[in-house]
BALUM-843688 format. One record per residue: x, y, z of N, C-alpha, C, O in turn; residue in three letters. Coordinates in pm, 1 decimal. Example, Ala and Ser with C-alpha at 12.3 -4.5 7.8 and 13.67 -1.06 7.14 Angstrom:
<nodes>
+----------+----------+----------+----------+----------+----------+----------+----------+----------+----------+----------+----------+------+
!     n_c1 !     n_c2 !     n_c3 !    ca_c1 !    ca_c2 !    ca_c3 !     c_c1 !     c_c2 !     c_c3 !     o_c1 !     o_c2 !     o_c3 ! dopa !
+----------+----------+----------+----------+----------+----------+----------+----------+----------+----------+----------+----------+------+
!   1319.0 !   -569.0 !    780.0 !   1230.0 !   -450.0 !    780.0 !   1320.0 !   -330.0 !    780.0 !   1423.6 !   -331.9 !    846.5 !  ALA !
!   1285.0 !   -225.0 !    708.0 !   1367.0 !   -106.0 !    714.0 !   1290.0 !      3.0 !    787.0 !   1340.9 !    113.8 !    803.9 !  SER !
+----------+----------+----------+----------+----------+----------+----------+----------+----------+----------+----------+----------+------+
</nodes>
This chain:
<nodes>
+----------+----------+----------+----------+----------+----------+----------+----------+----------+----------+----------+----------+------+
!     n_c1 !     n_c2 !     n_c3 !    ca_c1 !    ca_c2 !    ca_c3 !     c_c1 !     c_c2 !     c_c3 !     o_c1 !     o_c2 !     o_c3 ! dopa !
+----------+----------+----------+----------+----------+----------+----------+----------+----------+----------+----------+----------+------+
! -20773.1 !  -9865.8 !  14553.4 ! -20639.2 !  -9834.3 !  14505.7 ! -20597.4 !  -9939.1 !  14402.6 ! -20616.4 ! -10058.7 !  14424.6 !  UNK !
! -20533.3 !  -9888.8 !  14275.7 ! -20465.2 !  -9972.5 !  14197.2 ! -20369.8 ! -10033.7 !  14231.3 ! -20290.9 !  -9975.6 !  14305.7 !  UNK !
! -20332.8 ! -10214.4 !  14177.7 ! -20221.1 ! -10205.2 !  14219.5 ! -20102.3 ! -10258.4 !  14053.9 ! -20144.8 ! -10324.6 !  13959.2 !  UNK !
! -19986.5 ! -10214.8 !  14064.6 ! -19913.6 ! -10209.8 !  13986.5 ! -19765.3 ! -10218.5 !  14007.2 ! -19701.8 ! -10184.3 !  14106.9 !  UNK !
! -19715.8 ! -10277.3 !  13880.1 ! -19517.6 ! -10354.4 !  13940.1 ! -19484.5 ! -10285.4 !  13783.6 ! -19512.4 ! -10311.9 !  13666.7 !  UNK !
! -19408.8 ! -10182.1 !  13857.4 ! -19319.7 ! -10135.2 !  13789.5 ! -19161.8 ! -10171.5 !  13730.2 ! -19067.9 ! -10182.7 !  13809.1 !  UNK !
! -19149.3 ! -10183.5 !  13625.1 ! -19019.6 ! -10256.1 !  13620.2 ! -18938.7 ! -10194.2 !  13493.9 ! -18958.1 ! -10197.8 !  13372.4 !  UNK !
! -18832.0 ! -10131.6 !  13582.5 ! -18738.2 !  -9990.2 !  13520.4 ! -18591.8 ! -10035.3 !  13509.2 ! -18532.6 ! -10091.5 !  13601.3 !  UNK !
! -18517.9 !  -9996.2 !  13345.9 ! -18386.3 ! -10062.3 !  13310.9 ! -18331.2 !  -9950.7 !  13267.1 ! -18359.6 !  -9905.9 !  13156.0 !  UNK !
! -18243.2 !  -9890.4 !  13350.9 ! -18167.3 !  -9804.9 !  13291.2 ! -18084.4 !  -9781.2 !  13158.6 ! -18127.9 !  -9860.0 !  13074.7 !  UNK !
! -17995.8 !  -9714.3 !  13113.1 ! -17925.2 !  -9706.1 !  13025.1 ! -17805.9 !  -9801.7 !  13022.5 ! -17756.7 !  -9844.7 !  12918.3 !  UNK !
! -17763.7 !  -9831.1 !  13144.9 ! -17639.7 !  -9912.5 !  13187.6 ! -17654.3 ! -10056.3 !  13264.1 ! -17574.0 ! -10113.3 !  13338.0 !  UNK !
! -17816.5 ! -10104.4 !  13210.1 ! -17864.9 ! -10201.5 !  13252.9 ! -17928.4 ! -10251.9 !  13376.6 ! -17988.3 ! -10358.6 !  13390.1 !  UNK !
! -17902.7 ! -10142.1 !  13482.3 ! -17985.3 ! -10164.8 !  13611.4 ! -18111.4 ! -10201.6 !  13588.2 ! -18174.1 ! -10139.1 !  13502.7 !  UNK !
! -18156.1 ! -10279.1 !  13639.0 ! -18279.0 ! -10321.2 !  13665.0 ! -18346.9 ! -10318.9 !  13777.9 ! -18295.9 ! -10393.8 !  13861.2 !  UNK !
! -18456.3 ! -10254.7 !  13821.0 ! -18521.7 ! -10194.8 !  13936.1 ! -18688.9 ! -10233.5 !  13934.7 ! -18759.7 ! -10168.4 !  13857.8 !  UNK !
! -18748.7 ! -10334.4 !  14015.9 ! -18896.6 ! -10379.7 !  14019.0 ! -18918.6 ! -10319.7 !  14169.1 ! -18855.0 ! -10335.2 !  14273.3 !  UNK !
! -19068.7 ! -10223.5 !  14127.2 ! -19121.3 ! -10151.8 !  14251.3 ! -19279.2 ! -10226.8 !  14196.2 ! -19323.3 ! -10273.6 !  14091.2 !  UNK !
! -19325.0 ! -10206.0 !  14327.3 ! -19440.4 ! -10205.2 !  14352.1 ! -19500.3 ! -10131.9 !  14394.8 ! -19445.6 ! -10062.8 !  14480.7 !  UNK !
! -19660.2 ! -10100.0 !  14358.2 ! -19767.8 ! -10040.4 !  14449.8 ! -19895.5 ! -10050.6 !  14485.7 ! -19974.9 ! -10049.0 !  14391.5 !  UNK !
! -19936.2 ! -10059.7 !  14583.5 ! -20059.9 ! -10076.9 !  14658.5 ! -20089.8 ! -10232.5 !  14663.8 ! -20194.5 ! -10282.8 !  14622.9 !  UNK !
! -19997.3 ! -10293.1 !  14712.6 ! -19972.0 ! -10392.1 !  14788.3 ! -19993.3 ! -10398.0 !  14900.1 ! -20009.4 ! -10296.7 !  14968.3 !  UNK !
! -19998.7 ! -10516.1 !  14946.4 ! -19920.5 ! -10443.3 !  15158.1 ! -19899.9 ! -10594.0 !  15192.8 ! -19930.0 ! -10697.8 !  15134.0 !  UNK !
! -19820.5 ! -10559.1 !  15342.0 ! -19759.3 ! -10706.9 !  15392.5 ! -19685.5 ! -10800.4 !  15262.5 ! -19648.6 ! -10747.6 !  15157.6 !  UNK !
! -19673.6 ! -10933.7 !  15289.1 ! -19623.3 ! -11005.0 !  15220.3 ! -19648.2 ! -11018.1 !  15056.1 ! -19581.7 ! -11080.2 !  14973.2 !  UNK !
! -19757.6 ! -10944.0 !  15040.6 ! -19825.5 ! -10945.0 !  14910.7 ! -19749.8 ! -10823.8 !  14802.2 ! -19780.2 ! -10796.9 !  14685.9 !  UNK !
! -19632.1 ! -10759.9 !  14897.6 ! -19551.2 ! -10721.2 !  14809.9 ! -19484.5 ! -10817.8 !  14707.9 ! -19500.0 ! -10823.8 !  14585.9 !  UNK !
! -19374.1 ! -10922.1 !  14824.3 ! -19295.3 ! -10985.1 !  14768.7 ! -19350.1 ! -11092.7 !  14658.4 ! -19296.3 ! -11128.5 !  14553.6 !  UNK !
! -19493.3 ! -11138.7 !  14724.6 ! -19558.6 ! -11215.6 !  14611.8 ! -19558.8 ! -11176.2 !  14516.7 ! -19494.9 ! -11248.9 !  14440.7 !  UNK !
! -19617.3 ! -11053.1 !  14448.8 ! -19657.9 ! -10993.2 !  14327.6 ! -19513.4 ! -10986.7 !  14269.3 ! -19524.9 ! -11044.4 !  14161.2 !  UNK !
! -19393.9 ! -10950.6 !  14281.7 ! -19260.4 ! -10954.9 !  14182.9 ! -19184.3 ! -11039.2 !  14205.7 ! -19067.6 ! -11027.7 !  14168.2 !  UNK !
! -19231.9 ! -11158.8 !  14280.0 ! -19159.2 ! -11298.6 !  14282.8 ! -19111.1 ! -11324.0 !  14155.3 ! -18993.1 ! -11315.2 !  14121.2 !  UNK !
! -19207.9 ! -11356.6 !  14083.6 ! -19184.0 ! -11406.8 !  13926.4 ! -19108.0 ! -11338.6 !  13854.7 ! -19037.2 ! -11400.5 !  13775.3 !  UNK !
! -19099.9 ! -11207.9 !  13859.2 ! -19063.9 ! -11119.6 !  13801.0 ! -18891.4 ! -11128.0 !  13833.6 ! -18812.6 ! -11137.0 !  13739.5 !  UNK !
! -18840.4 ! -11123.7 !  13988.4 ! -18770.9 ! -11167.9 !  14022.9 ! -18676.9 ! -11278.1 !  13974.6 ! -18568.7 ! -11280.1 !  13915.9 !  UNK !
! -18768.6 ! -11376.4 !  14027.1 ! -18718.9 ! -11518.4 !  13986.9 ! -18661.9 ! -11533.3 !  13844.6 ! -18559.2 ! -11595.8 !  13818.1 !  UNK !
! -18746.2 ! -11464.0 !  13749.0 ! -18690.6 ! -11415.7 !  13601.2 ! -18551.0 ! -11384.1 !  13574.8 ! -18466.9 ! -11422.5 !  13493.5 !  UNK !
! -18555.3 ! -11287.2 !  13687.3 ! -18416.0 ! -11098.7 !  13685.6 ! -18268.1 ! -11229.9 !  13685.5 ! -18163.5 ! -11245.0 !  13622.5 !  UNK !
! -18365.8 ! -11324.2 !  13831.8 ! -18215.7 ! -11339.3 !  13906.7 ! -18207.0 ! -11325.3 !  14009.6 ! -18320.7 ! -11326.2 !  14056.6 !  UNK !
! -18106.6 ! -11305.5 !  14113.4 ! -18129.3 ! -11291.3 !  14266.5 ! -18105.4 ! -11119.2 !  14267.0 ! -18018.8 ! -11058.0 !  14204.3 !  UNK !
! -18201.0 ! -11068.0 !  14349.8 ! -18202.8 ! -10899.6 !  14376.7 ! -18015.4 ! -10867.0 !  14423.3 ! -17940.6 ! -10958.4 !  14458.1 !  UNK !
! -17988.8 ! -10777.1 !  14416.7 ! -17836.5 ! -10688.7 !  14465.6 ! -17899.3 ! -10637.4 !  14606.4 ! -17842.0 ! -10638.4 !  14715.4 !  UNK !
! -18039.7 ! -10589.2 !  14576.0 ! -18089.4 ! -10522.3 !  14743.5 ! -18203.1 ! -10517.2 !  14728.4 ! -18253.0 ! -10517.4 !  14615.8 !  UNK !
! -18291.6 ! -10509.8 !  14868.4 ! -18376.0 ! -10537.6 !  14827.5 ! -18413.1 ! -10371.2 !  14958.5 ! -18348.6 ! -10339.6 !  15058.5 !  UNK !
! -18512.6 ! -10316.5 !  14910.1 ! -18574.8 ! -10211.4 !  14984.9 ! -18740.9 ! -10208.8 !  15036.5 ! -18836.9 ! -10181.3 !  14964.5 !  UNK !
! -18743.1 ! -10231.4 !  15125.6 ! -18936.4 ! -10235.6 !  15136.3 ! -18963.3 ! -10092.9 !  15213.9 ! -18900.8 ! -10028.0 !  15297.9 !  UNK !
! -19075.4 ! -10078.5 !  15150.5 ! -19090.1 !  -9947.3 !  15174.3 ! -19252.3 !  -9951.4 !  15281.3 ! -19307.5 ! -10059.8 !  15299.7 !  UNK !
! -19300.0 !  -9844.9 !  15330.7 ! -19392.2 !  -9868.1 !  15464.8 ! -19479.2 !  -9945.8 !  15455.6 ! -19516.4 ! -10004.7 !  15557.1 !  UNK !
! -19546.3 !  -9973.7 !  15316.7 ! -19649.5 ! -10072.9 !  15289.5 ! -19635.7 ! -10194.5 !  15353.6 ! -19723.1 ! -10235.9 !  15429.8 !  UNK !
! -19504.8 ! -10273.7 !  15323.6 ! -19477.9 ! -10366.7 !  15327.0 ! -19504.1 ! -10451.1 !  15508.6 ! -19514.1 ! -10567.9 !  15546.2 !  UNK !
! -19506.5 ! -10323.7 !  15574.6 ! -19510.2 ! -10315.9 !  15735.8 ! -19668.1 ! -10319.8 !  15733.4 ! -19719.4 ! -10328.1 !  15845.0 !  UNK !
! -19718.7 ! -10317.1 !  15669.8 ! -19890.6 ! -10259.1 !  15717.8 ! -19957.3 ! -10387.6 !  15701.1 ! -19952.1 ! -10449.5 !  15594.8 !  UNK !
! -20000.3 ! -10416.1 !  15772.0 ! -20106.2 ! -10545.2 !  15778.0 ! -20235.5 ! -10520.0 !  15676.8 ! -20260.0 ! -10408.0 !  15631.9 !  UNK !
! -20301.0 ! -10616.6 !  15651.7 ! -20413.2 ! -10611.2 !  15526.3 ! -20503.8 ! -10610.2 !  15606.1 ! -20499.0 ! -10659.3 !  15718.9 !  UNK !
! -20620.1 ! -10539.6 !  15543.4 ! -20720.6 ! -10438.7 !  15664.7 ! -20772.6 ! -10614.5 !  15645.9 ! -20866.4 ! -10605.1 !  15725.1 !  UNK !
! -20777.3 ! -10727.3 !  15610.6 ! -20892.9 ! -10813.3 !  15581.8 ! -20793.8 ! -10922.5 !  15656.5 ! -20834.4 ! -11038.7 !  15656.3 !  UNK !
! -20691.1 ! -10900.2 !  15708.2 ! -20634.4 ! -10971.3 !  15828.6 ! -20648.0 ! -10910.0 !  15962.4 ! -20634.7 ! -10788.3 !  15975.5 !  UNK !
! -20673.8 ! -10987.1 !  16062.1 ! -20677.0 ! -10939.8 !  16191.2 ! -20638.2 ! -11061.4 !  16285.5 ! -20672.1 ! -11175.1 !  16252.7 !  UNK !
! -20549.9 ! -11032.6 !  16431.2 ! -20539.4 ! -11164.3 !  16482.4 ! -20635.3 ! -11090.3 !  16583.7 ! -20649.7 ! -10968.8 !  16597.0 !  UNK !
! -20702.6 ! -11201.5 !  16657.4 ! -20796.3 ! -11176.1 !  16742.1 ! -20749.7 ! -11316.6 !  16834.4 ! -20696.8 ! -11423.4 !  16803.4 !  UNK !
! -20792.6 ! -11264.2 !  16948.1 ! -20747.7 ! -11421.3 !  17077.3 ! -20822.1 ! -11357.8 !  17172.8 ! -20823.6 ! -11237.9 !  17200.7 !  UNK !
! -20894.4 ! -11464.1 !  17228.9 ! -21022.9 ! -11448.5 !  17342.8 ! -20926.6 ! -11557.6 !  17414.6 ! -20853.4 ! -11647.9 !  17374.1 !  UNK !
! -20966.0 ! -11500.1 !  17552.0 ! -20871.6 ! -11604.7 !  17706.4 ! -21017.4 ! -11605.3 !  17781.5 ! -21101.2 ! -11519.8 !  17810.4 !  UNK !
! -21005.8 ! -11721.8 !  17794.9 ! -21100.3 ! -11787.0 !  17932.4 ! -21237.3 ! -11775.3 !  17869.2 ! -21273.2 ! -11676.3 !  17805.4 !  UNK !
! -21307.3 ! -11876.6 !  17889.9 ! -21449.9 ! -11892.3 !  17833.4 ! -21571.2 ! -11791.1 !  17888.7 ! -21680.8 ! -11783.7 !  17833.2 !  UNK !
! -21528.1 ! -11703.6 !  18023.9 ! -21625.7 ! -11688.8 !  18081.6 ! -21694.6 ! -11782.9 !  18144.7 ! -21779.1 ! -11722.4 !  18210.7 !  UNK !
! -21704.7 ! -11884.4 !  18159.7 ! -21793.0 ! -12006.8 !  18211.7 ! -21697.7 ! -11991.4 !  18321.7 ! -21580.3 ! -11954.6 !  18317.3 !  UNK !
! -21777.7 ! -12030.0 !  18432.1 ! -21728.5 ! -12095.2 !  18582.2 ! -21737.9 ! -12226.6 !  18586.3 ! -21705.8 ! -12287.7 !  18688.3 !  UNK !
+----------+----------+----------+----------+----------+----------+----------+----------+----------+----------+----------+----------+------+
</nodes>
């Protein structure tokens, strides 16, 4: 999947940065700058990606060694 930051200014100056094919925190990373540029967001919306863990993260936890 591509990924890409869209960044849309209306006629009346709104300014609107989306992202796609991101996931988890690697949304907010990718339009930080972009951000940080704008100014502070009015709102901010995350959309389901943003919930989805990165297939190349996993927590894993093993209890007790097995050993006696």
């Amino acid at each position: 999947m591509s990924r890409r930051i869209h960044v849309r200014v209306s006629p009346f100056g709104e300014i609107t940065v989306e992202d796609d094919g991101f996931q988890g925190k690697g949304c907010e990373a990718a339009t930080k700058a972009i951000e940080d540029a704008l100014g502070k967001p009015r709102a901010r919306t995350r959309k389901p990606d943003f919930w989805r863990q990165s297939q190349s993260h996993r927590n894993e936890q093993q209890l007790g060694g097995g050993e006696s």
